[in-house]
N, C-alpha and C positions, 0 to 999 in steps of 0.2 A: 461673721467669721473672724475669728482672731488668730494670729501666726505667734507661736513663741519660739525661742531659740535658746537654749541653754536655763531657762525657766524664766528668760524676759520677754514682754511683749516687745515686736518689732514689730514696725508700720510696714503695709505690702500695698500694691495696685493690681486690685484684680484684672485678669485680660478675659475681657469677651471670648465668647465661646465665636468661630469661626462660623459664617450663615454656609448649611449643608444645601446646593444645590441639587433637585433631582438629576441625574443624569438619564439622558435620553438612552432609550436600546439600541445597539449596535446591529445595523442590520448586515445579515452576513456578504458579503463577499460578492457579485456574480460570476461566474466561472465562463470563460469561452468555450463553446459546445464547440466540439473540434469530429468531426463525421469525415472518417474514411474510406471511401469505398475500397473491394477487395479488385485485385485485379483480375483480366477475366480470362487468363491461361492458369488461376488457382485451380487445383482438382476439386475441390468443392464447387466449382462455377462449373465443372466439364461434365457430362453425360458419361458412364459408365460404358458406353459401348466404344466410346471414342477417345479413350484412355488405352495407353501401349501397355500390353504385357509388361511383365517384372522377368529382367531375366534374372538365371539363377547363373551362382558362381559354380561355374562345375570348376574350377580350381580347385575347391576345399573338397569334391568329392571326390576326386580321386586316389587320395591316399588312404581314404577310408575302404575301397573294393577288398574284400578278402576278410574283412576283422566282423566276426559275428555281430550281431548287433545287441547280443545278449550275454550276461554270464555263463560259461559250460554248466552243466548237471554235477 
């Protein structure tokens, strides 16, 4: 290999190409398995029989008595 510069030759020192180590595979991560139980007054833990009624707001129903529940004709 010859280097020139402006149409003279100039002397160079080659450098070595750098030795490409394989690199080893990353192996991923472990993750801490983190397991919570549910508590056991959740409604999904409770029996349906033994679950309270839902009361209703009779607040909101009472301004509604008297107003049809439909468009007139």
């Amino acid at each position: 290999m010859e280097v020139y510069y402006r149409g003279e030759r100039i002397e160079f020192t080659e450098i070595p190409q750098p030795v490409q180590r394989p690199c080893p595979p990353h192996a991923p991560a472990a993750r801490a398995v983190v397991v919570t139980k549910p508590k056991k007054d959740y409604p999904w833990q409770q029996s349906y029989k033994n679950m309270k009624p839902w009361r209703t707001n009779r607040g909101i129903a009472s301004p509604l008595v008297g107003i049809p529940p439909s468009a007139s004709p």
